[in-house]
C-alpha positions as a Markdown table, in Angstrom:
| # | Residue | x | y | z |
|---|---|---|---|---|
| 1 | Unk | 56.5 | -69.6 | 26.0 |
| 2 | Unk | 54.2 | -71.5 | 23.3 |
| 3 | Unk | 54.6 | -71.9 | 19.7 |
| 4 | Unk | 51.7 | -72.2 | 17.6 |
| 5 | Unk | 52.1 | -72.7 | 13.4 |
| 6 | Unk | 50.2 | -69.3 | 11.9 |
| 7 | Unk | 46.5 | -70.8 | 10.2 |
| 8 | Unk | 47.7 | -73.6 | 8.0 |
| 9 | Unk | 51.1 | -72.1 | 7.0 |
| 10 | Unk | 54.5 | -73.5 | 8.4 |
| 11 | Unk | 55.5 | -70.0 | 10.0 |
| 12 | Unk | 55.9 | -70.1 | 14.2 |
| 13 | Unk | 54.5 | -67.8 | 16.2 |
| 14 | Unk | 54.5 | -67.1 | 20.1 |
| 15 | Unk | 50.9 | -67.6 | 21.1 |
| 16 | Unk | 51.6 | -64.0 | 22.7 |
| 17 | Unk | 51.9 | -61.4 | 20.2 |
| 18 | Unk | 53.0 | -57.7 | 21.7 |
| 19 | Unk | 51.2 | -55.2 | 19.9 |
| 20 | Unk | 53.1 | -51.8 | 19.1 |
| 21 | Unk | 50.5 | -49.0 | 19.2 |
| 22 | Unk | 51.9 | -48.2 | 22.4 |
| 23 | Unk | 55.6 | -47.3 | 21.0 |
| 24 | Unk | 55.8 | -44.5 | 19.0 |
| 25 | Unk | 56.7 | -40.3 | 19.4 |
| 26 | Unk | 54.0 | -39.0 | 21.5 |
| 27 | Unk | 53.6 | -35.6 | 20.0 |
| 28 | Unk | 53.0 | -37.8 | 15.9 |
| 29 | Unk | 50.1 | -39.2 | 15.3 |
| 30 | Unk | 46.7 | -39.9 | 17.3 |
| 31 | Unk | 48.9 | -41.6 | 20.5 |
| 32 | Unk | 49.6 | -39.3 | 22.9 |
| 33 | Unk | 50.0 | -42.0 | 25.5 |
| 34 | Unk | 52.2 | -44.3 | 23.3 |
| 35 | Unk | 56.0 | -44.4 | 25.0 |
| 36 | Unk | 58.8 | -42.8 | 23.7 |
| 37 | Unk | 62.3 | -44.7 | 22.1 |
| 38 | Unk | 63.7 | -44.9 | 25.4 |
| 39 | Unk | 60.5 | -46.2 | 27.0 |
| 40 | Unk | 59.9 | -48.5 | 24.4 |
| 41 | Unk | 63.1 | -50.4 | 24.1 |
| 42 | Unk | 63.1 | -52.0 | 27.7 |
| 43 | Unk | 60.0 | -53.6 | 27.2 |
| 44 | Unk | 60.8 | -54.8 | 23.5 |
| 45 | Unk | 63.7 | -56.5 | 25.3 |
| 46 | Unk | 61.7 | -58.1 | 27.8 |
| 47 | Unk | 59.3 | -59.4 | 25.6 |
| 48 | Unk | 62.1 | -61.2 | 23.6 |
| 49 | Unk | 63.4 | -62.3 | 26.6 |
| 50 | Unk | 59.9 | -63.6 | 27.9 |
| 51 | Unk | 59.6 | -65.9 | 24.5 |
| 52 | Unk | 57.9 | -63.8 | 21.8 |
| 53 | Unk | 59.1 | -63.7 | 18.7 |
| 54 | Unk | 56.2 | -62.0 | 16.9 |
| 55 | Unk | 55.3 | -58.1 | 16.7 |
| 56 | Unk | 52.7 | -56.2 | 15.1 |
| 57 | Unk | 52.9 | -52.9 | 14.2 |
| 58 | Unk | 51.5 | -51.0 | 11.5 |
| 59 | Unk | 52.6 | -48.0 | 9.0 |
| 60 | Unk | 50.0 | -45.9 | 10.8 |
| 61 | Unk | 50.6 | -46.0 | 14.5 |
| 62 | Unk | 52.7 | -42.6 | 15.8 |
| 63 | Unk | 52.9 | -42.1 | 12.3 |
| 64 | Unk | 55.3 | -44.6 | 11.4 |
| 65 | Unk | 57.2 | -44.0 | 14.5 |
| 66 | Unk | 55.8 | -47.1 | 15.8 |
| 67 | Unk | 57.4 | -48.9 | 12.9 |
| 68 | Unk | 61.3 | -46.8 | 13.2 |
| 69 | Unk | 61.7 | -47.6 | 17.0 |
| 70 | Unk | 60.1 | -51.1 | 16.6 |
| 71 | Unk | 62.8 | -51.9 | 13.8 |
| 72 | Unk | 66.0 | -50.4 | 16.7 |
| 73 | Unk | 64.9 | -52.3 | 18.9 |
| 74 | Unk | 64.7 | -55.5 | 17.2 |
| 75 | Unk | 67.8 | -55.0 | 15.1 |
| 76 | Unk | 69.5 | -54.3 | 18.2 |
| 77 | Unk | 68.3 | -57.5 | 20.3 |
| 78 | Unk | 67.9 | -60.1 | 18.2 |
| 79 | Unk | 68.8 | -62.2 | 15.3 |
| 80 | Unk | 66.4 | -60.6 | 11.9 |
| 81 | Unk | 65.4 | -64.7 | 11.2 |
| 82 | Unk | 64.4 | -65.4 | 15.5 |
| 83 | Unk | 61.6 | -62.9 | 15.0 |
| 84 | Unk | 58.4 | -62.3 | 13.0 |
| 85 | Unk | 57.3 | -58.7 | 12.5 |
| 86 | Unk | 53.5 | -57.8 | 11.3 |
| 87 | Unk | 52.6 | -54.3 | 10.0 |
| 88 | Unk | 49.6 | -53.2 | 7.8 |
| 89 | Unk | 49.0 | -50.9 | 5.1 |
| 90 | Unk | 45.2 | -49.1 | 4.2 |
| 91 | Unk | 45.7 | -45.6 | 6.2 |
| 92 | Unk | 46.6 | -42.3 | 4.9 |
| 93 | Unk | 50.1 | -41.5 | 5.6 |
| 94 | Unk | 50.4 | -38.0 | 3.9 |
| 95 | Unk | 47.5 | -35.6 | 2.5 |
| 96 | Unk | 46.5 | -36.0 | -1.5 |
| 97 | Unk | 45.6 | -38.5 | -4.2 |
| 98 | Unk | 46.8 | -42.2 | -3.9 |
| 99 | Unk | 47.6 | -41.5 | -0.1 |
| 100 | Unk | 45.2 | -44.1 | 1.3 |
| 101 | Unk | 43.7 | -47.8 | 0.6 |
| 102 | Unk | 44.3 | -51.0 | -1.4 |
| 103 | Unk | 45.4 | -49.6 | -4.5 |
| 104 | Unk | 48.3 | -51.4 | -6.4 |
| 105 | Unk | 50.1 | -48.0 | -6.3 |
| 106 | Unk | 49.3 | -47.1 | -2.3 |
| 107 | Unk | 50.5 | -50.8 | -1.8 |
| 108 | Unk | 53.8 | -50.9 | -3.7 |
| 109 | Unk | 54.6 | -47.0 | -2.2 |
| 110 | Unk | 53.9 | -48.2 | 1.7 |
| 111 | Unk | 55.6 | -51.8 | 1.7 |
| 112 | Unk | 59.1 | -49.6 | 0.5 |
| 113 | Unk | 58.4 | -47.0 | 3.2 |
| 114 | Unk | 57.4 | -49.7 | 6.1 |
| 115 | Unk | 61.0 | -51.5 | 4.6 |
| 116 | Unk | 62.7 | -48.5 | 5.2 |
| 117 | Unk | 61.6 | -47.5 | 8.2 |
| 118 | Unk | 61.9 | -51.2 | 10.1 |
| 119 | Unk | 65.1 | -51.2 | 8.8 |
| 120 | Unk | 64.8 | -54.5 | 7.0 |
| 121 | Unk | 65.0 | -56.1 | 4.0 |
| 122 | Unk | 61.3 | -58.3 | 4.1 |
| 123 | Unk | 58.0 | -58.2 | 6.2 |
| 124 | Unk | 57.4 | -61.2 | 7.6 |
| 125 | Unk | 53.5 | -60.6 | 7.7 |
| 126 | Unk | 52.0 | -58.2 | 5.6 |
| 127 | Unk | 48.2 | -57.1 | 6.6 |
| 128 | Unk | 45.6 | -55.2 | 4.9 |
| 129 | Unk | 44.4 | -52.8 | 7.8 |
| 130 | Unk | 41.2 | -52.3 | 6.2 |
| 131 | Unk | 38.3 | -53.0 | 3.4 |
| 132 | Unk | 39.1 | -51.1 | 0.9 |
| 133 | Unk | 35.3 | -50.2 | -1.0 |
| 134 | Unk | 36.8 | -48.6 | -3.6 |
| 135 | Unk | 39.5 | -51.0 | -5.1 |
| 136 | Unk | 38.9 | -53.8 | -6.8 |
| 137 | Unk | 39.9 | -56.8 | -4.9 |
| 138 | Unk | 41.4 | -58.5 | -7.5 |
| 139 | Unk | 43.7 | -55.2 | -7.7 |
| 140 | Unk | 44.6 | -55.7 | -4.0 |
| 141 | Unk | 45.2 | -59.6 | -3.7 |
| 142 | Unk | 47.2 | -59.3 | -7.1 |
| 143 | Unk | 49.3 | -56.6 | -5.7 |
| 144 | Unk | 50.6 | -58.3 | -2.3 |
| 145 | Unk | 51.0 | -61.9 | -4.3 |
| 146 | Unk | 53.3 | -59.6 | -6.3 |
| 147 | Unk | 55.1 | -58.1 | -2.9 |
| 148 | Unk | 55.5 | -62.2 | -2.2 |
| 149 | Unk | 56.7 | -62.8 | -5.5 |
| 150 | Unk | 59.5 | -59.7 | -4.9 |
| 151 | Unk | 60.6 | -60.9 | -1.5 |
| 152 | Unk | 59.6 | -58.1 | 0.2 |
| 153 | Unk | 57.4 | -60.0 | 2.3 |
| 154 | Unk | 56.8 | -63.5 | 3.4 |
| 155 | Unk | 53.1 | -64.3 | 4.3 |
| 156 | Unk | 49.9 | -61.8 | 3.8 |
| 157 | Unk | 47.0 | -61.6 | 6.4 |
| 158 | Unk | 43.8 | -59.2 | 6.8 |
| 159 | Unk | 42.2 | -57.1 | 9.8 |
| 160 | Unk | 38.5 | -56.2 | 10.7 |
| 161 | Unk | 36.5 | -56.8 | 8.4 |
| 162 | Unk | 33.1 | -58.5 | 7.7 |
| 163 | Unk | 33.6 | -62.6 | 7.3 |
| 164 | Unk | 31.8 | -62.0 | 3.5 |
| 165 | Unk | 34.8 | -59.3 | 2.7 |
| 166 | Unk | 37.3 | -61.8 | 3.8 |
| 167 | Unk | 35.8 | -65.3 | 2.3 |
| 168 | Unk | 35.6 | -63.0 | -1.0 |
| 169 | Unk | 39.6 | -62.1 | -1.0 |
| 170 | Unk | 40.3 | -65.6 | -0.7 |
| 171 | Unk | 38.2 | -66.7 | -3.4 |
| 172 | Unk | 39.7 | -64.2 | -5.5 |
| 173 | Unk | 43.1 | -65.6 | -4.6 |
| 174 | Unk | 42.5 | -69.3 | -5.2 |
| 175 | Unk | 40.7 | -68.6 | -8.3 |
| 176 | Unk | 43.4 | -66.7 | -9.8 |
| 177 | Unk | 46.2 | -68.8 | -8.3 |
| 178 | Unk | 47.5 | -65.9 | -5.8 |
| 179 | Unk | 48.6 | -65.9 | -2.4 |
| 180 | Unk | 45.6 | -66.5 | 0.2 |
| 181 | Unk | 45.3 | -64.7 | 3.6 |
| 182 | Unk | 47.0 | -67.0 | 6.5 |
| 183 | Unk | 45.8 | -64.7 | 9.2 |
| 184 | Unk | 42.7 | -62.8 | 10.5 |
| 185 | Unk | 43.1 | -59.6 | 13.0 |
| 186 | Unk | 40.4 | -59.1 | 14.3 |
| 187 | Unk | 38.6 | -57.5 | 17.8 |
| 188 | Unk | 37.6 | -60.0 | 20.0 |
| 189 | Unk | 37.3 | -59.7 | 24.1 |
| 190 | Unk | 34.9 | -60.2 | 26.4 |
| 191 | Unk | 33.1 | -56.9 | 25.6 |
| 192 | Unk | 33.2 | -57.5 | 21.9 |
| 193 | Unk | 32.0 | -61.2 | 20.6 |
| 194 | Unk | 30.6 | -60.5 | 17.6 |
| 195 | Unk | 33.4 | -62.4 | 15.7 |
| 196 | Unk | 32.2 | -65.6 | 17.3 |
| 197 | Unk | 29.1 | -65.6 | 14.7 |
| 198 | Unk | 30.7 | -65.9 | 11.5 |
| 199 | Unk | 34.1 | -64.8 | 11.3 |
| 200 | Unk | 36.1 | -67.3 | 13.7 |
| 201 | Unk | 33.8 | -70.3 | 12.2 |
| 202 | Unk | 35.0 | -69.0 | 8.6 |
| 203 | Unk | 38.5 | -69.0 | 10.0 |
| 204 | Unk | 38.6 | -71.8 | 11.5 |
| 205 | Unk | 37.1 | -74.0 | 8.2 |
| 206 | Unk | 39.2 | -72.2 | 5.8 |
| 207 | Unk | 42.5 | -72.8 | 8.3 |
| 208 | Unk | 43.4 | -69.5 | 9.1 |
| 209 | Unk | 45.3 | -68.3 | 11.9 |
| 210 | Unk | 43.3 | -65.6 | 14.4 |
| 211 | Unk | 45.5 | -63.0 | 16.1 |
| 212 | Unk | 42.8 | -60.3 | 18.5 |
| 213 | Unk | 43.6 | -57.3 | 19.1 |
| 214 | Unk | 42.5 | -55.6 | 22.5 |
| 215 | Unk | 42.0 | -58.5 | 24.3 |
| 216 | Unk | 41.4 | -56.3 | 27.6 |
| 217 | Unk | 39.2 | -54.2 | 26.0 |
| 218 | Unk | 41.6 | -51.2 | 26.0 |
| 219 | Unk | 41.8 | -51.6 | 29.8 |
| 220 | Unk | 38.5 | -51.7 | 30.6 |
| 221 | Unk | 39.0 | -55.4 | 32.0 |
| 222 | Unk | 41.8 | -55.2 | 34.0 |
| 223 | Unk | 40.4 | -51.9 | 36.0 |
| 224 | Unk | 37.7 | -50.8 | 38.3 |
| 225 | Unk | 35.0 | -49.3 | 35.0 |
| 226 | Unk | 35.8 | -45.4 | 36.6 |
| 227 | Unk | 39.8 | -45.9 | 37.3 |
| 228 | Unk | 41.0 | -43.4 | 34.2 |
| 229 | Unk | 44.3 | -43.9 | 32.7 |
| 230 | Unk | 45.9 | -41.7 | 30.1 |
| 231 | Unk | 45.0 | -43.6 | 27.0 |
| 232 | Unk | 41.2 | -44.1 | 28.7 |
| 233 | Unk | 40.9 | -40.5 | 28.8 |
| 234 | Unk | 42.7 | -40.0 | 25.3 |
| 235 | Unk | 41.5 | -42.2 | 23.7 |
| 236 | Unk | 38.4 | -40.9 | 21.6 |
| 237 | Unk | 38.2 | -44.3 | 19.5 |
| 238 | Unk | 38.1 | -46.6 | 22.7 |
| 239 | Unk | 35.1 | -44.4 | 24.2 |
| 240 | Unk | 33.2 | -44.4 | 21.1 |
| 241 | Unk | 33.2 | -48.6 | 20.7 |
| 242 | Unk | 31.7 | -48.7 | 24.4 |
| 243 | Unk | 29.8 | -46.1 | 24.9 |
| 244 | Unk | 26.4 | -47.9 | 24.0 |
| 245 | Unk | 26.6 | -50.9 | 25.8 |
| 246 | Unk | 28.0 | -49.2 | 28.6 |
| 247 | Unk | 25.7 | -50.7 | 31.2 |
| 248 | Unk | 26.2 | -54.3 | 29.9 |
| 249 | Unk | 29.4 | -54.2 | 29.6 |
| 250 | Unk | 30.5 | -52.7 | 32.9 |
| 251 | Unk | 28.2 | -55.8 | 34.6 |
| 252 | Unk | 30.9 | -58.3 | 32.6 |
| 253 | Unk | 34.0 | -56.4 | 33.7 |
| 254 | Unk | 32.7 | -56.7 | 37.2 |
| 255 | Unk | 32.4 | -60.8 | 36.4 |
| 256 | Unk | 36.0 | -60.6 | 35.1 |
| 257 | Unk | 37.2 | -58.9 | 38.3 |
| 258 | Unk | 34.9 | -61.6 | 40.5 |
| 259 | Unk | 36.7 | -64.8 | 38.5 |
| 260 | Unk | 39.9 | -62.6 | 39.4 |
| 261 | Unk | 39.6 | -62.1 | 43.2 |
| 262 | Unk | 38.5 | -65.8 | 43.8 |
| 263 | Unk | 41.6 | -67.3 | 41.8 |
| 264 | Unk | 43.7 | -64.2 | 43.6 |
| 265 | Unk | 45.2 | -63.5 | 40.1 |
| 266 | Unk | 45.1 | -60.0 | 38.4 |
| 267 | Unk | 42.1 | -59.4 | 36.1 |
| 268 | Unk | 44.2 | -59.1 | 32.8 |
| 269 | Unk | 44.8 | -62.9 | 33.7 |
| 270 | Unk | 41.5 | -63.7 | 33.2 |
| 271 | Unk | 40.4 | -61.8 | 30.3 |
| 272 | Unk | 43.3 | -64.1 | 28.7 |
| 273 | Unk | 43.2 | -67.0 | 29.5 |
| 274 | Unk | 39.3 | -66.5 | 28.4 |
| 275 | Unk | 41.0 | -65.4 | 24.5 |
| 276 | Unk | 43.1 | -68.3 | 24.9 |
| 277 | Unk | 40.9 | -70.5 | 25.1 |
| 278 | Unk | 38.4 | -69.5 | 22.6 |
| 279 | Unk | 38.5 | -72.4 | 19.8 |
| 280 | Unk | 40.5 | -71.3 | 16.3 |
| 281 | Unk | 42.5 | -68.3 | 18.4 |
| 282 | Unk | 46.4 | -68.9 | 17.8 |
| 283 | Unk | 47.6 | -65.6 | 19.9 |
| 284 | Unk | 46.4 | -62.2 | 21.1 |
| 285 | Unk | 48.0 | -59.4 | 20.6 |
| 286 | Unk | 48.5 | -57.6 | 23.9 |
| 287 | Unk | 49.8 | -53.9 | 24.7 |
| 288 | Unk | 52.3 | -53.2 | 26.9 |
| 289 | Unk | 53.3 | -50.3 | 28.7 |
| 290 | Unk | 55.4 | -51.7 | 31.6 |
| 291 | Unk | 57.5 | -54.5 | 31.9 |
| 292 | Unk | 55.1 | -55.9 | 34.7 |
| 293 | Unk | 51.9 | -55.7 | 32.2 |
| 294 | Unk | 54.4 | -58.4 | 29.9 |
| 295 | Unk | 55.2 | -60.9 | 33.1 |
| 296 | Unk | 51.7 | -61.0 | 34.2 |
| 297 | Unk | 50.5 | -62.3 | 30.4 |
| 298 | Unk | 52.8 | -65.2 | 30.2 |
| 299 | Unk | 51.5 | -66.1 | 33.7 |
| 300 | Unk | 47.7 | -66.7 | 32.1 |
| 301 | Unk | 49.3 | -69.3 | 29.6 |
| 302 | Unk | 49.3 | -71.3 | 32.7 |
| 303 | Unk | 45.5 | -70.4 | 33.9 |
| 304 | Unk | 42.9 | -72.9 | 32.6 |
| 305 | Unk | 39.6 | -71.6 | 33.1 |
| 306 | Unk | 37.0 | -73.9 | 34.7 |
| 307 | Unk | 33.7 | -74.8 | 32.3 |
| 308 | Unk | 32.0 | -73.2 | 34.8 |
| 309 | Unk | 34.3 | -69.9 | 34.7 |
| 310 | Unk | 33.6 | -69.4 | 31.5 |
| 311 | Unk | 29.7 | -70.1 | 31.7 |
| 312 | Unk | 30.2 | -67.4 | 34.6 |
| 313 | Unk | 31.9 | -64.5 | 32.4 |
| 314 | Unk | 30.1 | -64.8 | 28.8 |
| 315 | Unk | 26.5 | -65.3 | 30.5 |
| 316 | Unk | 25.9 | -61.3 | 31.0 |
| 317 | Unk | 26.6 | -60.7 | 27.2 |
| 318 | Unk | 24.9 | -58.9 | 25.4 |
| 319 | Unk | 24.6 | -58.5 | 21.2 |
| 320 | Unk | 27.1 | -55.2 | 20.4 |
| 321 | Unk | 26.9 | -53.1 | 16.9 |
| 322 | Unk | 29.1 | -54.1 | 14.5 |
| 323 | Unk | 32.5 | -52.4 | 14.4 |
């Protein structure tokens, strides 16, 4: 495994970062793929066995399931100070006023409940999930330079939004003498690019870190485009990001699985080492449902794709709607 520092802060990071969407009570929250506690917990263990030390998760996911078997797991298998754990706060948890955004109160409620339910005394990366429209940003970026202040967590990042959003929060930090943003979740595959226009060149002047999320596209790279899985046919959000770039982007997975056959490497391989490569990314957050989908991404730290490779699997892009 690789160690990369996070943006320009002194934290380490595995350049792999296993996401946890896919741990979590089926039957709680908008999962119903996502792998039960005793699922879960094997590949947890192999992933800290593989080399990675960082996990994302976030309040949300199984509703806050994600968060309970997450926090086991890593109690259980490692020392709290080997590993850094991510989780983000912007979605409703319950029904009713204050239940939602980037309000000082919404903040200072979820941080306690996330605590509690990873069983631990800090978050080691705290993220905003969302833009919140209807908070001040001053209110927000105050708020979570108070949560570093506490103790309760260590660093602060921010997920999908638009690069004017994001350069905005940090001015609003650095004018005021508050914590910045040292990370950027954001989409970014070979079926979404959009980031490469103005968010990874922000990120990459202002010195902060970039960690993608569905870097296979929720599957649709590593799969013949009609194979159907459970989350593929579950998965109402996935369909709806695709749907209208269906022909062009079906044209790239078939370029992904053509780089793939002539390496004789599986396609997840490829879309990686394709992330990996991208100037300014520091590491991908991958999904994991079986051990083997963990041992086949630390084998693309070792594939270096040719110039030409590359030229071969962006070429058929095509401009996508923002998400």
């Amino acid at each position: 495994m690789e160690y990369k520092k996070l943006g320009k802060s002194g934290l380490d990071v595995s350049v792999l970062c296993l996401g946890s969407m896919s741990f979590g009570i089926p039957e709680r929250g908008n999962t119903p793929w996502s792998l039960n506690e005793e699922k879960s917990r094997p590949i947890i263990k192999k992933a800290l066995e593989l080399g990675i030390n960082f996990f994302s998760t976030a309040n949300m996911y199984s509703d806050g399931t994600s968060e309970e078997i997450l926090g086991r797991a890593l109690k259980d298998f490692a020392r709290r100070d080997e590993v850094v754990i991510a989780t983000k706060v912007f979605v409703p948890m319950r029904k009713g006023p204050n239940a939602m955004g980037l309000s000082r109160k919404a903040i200072m409620t979820e941080v306690d409940n996330s605590l509690r339910r990873l069983g631990t005394d800090y978050i080691d990366l705290y993220q905003i999930h969302r833009w919140d429209p209807n908070t001040p940003i001053e209110e927000t970026m105050e708020a979570l330079h108070d949560l570093i202040k506490s103790g309760k967590v260590r660093y602060i990042g921010a997920s999908s939004m638009s690069a004017w959003q994001f350069a905005k929060a940090q001015h609003v930090a650095e004018r005021n003498g508050w914590t910045r943003f040292i990370s950027m979740e954001n989409r970014l595959n070979l079926l979404y690019r959009e980031e490469e226009r103005e968010m990874l060149p922000f990120c990459k002047d202002d010195g902060v870190g970039v960690t993608p999320y569905l870097p296979f596209a929720a599957g649709r790279l590593t799969r013949d485009w009609n194979e159907q899985t459970s989350r593929s046919e579950n998965d109402q959000v996935a369909k709806a990001l695709f749907i209208k770039t269906e022909d062009a982007d079906r044209k790239v997975a078939e370029r992904v699985a053509e780089v793939a056959a002539n390496r004789g490497i599986p396609r997840a391989q490829v879309a990686l080492a394709w992330l990996l490569q991208k100037e300014g990314v520091t590491a991908p957050i991958i999904g994991a449902t079986k051990i083997s989908h963990l041992e086949e991404a630390v084998l693309a730290l070792s594939v270096k794709l040719t110039s030409e490779e590359i030229k071969s699997l962006e070429e058929l892009y095509v401009p996508h709607p923002l998400v």
